[in-house]
C-alpha positions as a Markdown table, in Angstrom:
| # | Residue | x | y | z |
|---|---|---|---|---|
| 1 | Unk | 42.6 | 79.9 | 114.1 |
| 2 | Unk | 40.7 | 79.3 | 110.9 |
| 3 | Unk | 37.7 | 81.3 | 112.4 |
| 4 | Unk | 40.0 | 84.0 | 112.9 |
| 5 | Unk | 41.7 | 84.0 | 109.5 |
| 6 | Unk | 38.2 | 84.0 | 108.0 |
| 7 | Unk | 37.1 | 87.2 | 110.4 |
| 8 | Unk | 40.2 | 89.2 | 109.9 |
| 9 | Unk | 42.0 | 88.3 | 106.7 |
| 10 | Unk | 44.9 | 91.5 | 107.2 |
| 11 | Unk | 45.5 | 90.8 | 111.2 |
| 12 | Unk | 46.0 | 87.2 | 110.5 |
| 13 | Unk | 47.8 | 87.9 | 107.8 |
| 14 | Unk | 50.5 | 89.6 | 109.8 |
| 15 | Unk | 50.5 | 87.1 | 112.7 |
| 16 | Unk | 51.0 | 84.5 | 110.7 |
| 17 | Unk | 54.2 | 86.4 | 108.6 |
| 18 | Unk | 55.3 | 86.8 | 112.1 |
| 19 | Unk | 54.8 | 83.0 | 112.9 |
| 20 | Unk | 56.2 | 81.9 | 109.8 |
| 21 | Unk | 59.9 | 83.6 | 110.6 |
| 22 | Unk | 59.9 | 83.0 | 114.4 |
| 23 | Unk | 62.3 | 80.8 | 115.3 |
| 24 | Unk | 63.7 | 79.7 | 118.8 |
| 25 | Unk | 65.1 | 76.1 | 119.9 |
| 26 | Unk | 61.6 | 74.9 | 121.3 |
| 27 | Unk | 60.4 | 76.0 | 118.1 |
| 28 | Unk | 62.5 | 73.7 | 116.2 |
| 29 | Unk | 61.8 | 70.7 | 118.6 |
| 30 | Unk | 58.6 | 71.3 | 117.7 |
| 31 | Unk | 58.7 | 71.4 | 114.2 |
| 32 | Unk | 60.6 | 68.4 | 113.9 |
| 33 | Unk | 58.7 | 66.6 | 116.5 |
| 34 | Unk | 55.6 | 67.7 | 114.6 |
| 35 | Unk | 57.0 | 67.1 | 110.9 |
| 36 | Unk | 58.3 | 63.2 | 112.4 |
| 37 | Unk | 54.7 | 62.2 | 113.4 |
| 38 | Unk | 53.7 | 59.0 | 110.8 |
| 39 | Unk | 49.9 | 61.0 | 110.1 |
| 40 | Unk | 51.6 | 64.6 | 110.1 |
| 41 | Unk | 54.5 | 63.8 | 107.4 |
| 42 | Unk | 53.1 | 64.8 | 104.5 |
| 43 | Unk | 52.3 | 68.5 | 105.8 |
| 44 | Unk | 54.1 | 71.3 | 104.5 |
| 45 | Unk | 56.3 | 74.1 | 106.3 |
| 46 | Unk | 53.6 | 76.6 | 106.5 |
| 47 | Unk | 50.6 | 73.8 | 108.0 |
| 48 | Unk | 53.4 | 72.3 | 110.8 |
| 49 | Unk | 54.3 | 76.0 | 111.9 |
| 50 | Unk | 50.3 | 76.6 | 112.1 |
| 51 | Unk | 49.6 | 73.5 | 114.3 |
| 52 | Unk | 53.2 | 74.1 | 116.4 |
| 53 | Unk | 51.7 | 77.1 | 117.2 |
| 54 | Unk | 48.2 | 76.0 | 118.4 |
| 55 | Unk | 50.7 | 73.2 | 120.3 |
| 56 | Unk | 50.2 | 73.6 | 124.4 |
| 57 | Unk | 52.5 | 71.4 | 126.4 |
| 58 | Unk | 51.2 | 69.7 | 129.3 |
| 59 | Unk | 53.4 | 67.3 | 131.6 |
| 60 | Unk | 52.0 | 64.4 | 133.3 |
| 61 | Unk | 53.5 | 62.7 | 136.4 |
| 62 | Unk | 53.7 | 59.0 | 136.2 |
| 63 | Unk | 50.5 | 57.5 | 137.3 |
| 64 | Unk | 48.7 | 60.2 | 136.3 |
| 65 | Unk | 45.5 | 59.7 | 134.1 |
| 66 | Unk | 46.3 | 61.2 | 130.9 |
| 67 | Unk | 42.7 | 60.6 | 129.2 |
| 68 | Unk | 39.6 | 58.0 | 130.0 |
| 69 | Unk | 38.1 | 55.2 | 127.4 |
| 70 | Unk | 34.8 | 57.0 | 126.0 |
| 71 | Unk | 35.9 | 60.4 | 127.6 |
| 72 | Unk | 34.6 | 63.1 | 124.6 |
| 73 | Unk | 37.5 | 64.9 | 123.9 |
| 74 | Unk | 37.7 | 68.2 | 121.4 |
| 75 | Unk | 41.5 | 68.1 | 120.7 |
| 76 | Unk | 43.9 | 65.8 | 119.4 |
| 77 | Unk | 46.4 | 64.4 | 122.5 |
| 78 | Unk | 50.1 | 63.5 | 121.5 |
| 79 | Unk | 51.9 | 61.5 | 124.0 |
| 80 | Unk | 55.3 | 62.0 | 123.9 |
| 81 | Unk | 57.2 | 59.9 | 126.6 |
């Protein structure tokens, strides 16, 4: 997202007005979710709806290998059981 913010100040701009007022009820799980994590606390409205939106769920069935010891991984992984 930043790359695009950067690239195209006035679109992001207007997406991110856009994200700022959306609201539905899996919205609001997932700001509070976000906003109750011990390392996310601190952030502010704005920053929580920015990383709620680059959010994707994934559901796991029990047994199922969620991530391997020394697997490289690009993105953060929030296990919510």
């Amino acid at each position: 997202m930043i790359e695009i913010e950067k690239k195209f100040p006035s679109i992001f701009d207007k997406v991110y007005d856009y994200m700022i007022d959306y609201q539905d009820e899996d919205m609001t799980q997932r700001k509070q979710f976000v906003a109750n994590i011990p390392f996310l606390r601190g952030l502010n409205r704005e920053t929580i709806t920015k990383v709620v939106f680059l959010m994707k769920q994934k559901v796991y069935d029990l047994g199922d290998l969620v991530l391997k010891q020394g697997q490289n991984n690009e993105k953060i992984m929030i296990l919510w059981e």
